[in-house]
Each structure stands twice: as C-alpha cells, then as structure tokens.
C-alpha positions as CSV (number, residue, x, y, z in Angstrom):
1,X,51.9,143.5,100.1
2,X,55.5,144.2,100.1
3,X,58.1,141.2,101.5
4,X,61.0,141.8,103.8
5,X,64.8,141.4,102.7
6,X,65.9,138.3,102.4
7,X,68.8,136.7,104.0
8,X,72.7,134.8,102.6
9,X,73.9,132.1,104.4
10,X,76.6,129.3,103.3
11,X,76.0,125.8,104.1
12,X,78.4,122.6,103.7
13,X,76.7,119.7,102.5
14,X,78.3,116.0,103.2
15,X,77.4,113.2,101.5
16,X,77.5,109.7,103.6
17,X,76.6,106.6,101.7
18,X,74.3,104.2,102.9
19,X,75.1,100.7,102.4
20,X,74.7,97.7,104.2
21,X,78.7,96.6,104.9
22,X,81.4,99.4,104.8
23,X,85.2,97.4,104.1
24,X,87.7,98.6,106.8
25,X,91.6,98.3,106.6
26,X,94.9,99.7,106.3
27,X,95.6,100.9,102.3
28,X,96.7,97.8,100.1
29,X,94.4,95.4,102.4
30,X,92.9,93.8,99.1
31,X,89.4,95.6,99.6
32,X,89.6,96.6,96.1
33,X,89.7,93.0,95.1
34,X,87.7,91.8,97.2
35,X,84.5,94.4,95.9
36,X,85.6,93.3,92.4
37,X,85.5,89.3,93.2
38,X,81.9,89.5,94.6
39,X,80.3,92.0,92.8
40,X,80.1,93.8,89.6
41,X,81.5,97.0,90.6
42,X,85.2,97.4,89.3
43,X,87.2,99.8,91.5
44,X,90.6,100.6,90.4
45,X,93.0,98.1,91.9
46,X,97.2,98.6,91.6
47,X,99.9,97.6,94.0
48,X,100.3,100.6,95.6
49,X,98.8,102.8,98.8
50,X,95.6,104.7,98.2
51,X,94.5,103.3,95.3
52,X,91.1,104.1,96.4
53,X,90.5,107.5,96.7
54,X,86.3,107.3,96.9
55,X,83.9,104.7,97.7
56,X,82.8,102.5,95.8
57,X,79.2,100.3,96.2
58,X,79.2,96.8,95.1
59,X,75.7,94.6,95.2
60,X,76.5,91.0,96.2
61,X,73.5,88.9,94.7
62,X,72.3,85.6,96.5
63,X,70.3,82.9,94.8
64,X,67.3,84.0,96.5
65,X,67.4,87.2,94.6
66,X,68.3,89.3,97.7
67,X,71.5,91.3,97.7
68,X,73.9,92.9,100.0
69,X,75.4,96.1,99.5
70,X,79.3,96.6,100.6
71,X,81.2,99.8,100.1
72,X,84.5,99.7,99.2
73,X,86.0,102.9,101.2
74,X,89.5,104.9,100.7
75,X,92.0,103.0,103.3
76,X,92.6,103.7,107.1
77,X,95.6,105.1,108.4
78,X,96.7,105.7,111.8
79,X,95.8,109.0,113.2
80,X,92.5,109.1,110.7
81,X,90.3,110.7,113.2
82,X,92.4,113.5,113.4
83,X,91.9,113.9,109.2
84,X,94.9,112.3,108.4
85,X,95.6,110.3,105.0
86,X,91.7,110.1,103.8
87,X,90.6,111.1,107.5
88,X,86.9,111.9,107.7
89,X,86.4,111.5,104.0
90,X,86.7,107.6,105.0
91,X,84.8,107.9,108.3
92,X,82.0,109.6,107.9
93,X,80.8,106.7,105.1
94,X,81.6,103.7,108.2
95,X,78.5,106.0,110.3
96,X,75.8,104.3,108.0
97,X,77.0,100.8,107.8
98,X,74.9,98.5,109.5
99,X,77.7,95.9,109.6
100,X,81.7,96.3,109.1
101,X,83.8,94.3,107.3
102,X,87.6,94.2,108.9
103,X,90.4,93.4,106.5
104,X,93.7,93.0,107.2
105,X,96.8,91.9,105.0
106,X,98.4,88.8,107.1
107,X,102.2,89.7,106.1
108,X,101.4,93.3,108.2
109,X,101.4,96.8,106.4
110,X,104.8,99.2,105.9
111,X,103.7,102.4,104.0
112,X,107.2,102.9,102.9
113,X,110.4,102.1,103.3
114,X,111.2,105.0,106.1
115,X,107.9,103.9,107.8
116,X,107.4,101.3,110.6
117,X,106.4,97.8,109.7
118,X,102.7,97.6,111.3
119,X,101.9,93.8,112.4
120,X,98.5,92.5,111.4
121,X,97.5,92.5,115.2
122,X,98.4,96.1,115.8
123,X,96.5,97.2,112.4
124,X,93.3,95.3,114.0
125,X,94.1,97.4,117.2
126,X,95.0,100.7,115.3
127,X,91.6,100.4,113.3
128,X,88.8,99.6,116.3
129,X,90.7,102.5,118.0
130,X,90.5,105.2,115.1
131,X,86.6,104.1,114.6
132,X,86.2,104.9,118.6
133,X,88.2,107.8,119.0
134,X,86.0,108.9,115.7
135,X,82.8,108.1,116.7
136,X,82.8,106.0,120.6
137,X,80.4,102.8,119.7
138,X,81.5,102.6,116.4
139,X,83.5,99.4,116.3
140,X,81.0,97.6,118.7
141,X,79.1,96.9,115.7
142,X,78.7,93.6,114.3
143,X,81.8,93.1,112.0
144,X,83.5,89.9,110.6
145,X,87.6,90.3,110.5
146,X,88.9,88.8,106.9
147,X,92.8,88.0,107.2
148,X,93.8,88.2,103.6
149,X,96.3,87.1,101.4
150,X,96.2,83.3,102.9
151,X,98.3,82.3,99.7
152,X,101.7,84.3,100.1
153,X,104.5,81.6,101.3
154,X,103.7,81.3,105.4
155,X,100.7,82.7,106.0
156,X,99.1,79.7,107.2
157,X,102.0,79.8,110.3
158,X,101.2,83.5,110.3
159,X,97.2,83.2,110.3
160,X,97.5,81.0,113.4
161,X,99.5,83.2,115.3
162,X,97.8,86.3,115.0
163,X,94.6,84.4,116.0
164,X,96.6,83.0,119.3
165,X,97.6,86.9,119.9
166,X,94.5,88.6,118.9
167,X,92.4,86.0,122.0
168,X,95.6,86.5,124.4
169,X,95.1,90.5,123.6
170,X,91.5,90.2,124.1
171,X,92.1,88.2,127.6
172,X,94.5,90.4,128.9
173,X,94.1,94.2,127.8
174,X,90.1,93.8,127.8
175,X,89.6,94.2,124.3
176,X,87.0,97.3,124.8
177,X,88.7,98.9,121.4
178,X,88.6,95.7,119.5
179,X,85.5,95.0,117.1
180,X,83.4,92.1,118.3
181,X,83.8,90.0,115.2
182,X,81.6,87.5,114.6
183,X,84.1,85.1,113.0
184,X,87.6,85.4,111.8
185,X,87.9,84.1,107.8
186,X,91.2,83.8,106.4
187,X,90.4,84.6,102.6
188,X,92.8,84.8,99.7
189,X,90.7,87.5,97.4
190,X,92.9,87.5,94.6
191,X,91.9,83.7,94.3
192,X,88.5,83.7,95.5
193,X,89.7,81.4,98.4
194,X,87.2,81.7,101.3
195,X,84.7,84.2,99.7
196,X,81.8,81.8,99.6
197,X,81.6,81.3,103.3
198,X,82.8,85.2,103.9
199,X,79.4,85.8,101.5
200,X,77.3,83.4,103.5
201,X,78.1,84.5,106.9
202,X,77.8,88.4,105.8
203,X,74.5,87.5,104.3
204,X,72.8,86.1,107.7
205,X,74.4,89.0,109.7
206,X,72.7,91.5,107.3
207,X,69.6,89.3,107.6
208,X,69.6,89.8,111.6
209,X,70.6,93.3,111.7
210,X,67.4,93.8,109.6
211,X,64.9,91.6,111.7
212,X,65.8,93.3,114.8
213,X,65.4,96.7,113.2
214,X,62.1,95.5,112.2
215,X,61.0,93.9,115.8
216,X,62.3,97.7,117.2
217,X,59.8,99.7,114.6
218,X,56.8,97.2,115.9
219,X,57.6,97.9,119.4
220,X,57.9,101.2,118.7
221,X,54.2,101.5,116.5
222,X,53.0,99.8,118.7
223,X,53.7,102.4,121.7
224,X,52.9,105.2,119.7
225,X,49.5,103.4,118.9
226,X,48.7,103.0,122.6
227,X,49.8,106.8,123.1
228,X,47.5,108.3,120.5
229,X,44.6,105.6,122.6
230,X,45.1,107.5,125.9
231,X,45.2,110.9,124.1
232,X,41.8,110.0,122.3
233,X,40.3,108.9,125.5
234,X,41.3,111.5,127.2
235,X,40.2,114.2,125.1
C-alpha cells in the first residue's frame, strides 16, 4: 500500500468568546469599572482611551448560586465596521452575546482635544449603527442602555434630557438602528450607584433568553421525532 502526497494549506483561526452579556460603548464608558464592581475579574482601568485592549469575562453570582457571564470588550469607535480603532477585534466577540449591555458616559465622549465632542445620544446612535452595518440584526437584540457617571455635577439635568431626546429620536427618525433596550438605568459604577437593579434586571433577561432557547430545542426534538416516525413507517 503506498499513500498519495499530501497537501499545505494555511488557515486563520478567530477566536469569539461566548458569554452571556457583551458591554458596548465608546472607550472611557466605565465598562472597565463596571466588570470590576460586579464581578471578580479585574481589568485594567486608567483615565484614558483604550484601556481595554482584549476582553475580559467576569461571572456575576446571584444568591441562588446561578451566575451571569458579561464580557468586558475593547471600546467602540465610530467607523468600527470598517476595522477602525479595535474594529473587528471588538465585533466579532458582540456575535455570541445572547444579551448587550449599552453604556454610555452622560457628559458625551471627545477623544481628543482636535476631535469632535460626541453627545451621549449620538454615541447610542453611532453604536446600534456600527453593530448593523457590522452584522444587520445585531442591535435588535435584547439590550439594557446604562447611562453612567450619574454623580459628576449635572448629570441628573443631563440624564433627563437625553431620555426626552433618545423617545423624540425614536418617534421621529423610526429608531430601526437603535437597540430595543429593555430599560434605561442611570448607574454611577465608580460608586456602585444603580448596579443592584442593573444586576437584577440583566439576570431575568438572561433567564428569558434561556427559556425560550429551551421551548425552541423541544419544538424542534419534537419535529425531528415525528420525522424519524414517518421515515420508520414508511420504510
């Protein structure tokens, strides 16, 4: 017996985490923070863009003994689904989310001082149309949109308004690139303001992403069983 000559070929290999909430905002957002106040997991946290240059998975422990993973990934900027800033390094970890996490800094983003100041509406609007240009459906998954920062001098004044603006921009341009959220939390991470409910209300919308997964696979066993039935009979 003799073989034949083998073959070379180069594959690329991408690793996508799987976790069960992916945190989504501009760089600076507080998503570093926020992973660190909830969980054990200690990403690097500094007061400047890009702190986070991988992900990082955090398990958020309930008294029941049931956790909830959340992934801290590298921040969003605009024009990320053409590979800019982290580009698809970022992206491609949102495609195995079940739920996303919006966070958004309530006194607005600047990258630098010969950059444009980004309101905290336009970064919700700039990151629900970098996950649909990326990957169309992706930001009509369940998602919750945390305003952070609540304790800087106005953001209560601030908080209001973007909510007023975010419904009016909803009412009038359609809304078809902004998330669905679930509920808007204003949350100061930093001081663990808000986090209890933000843990609570992520916690039942992990639950009922899971028992809906689990109604699909019985309907789904459940066909198959009545296939392999009519192929047994038929035989």
């Amino acid at each position: 017996w003799t073989g034949t000559r083998g073959s070379r070929s180069h594959f690329r290999f991408e690793l996508k985490l799987i976790a069960d909430s992916g945190l989504v905002g501009y760089p600076n957002a507080g998503k570093s923070t926020l992973l660190n106040q909830i969980s054990r997991a200690k990403p690097k946290i500094a007061d400047y863009p890009f702190t986070t240059l991988r992900p990082h998975l955090g398990s958020v422990w309930y008294p029941d003994k049931q956790s909830v993973t959340v992934a801290d990934l590298p921040g969003l900027i605009e024009g990320a689904h053409l590979n800019r800033g982290m580009g698809h390094k970022f992206l491609r970890h949102v495609e195995r989310t079940n739920c996303l996490v919006f966070m958004v800094d309530i006194n607005g983003y600047k990258h630098s001082i010969s950059h444009p100041y980004i309101s905290p509406l336009r970064t919700i609007i700039n990151l629900g149309v970098e996950l649909d240009l990326y990957l169309p459906g992706l930001c009509e998954r369940q998602s919750i949109l945390l305003v952070n920062k609540m304790d800087t001098e106005g953001a209560e004044e601030s908080y209001d308004t973007l909510v007023k603006d975010l419904r009016k921009y909803v009412k009038t341009e359609g809304g078809d690139k902004i998330p669905k959220f679930t509920n808007i939390l204003p949350i100061s991470a930093k001081h663990s303001q808000g986090l209890e409910q933000f843990k609570t209300e992520l916690k039942q919308i992990i639950d009922s992403i899971k028992l809906e997964k689990e109604k699909e696979r019985e309907v789904q066993m459940s066909a198959d069983s009545l296939t392999n039935d009519n192929i047994s009979f038929e035989m």
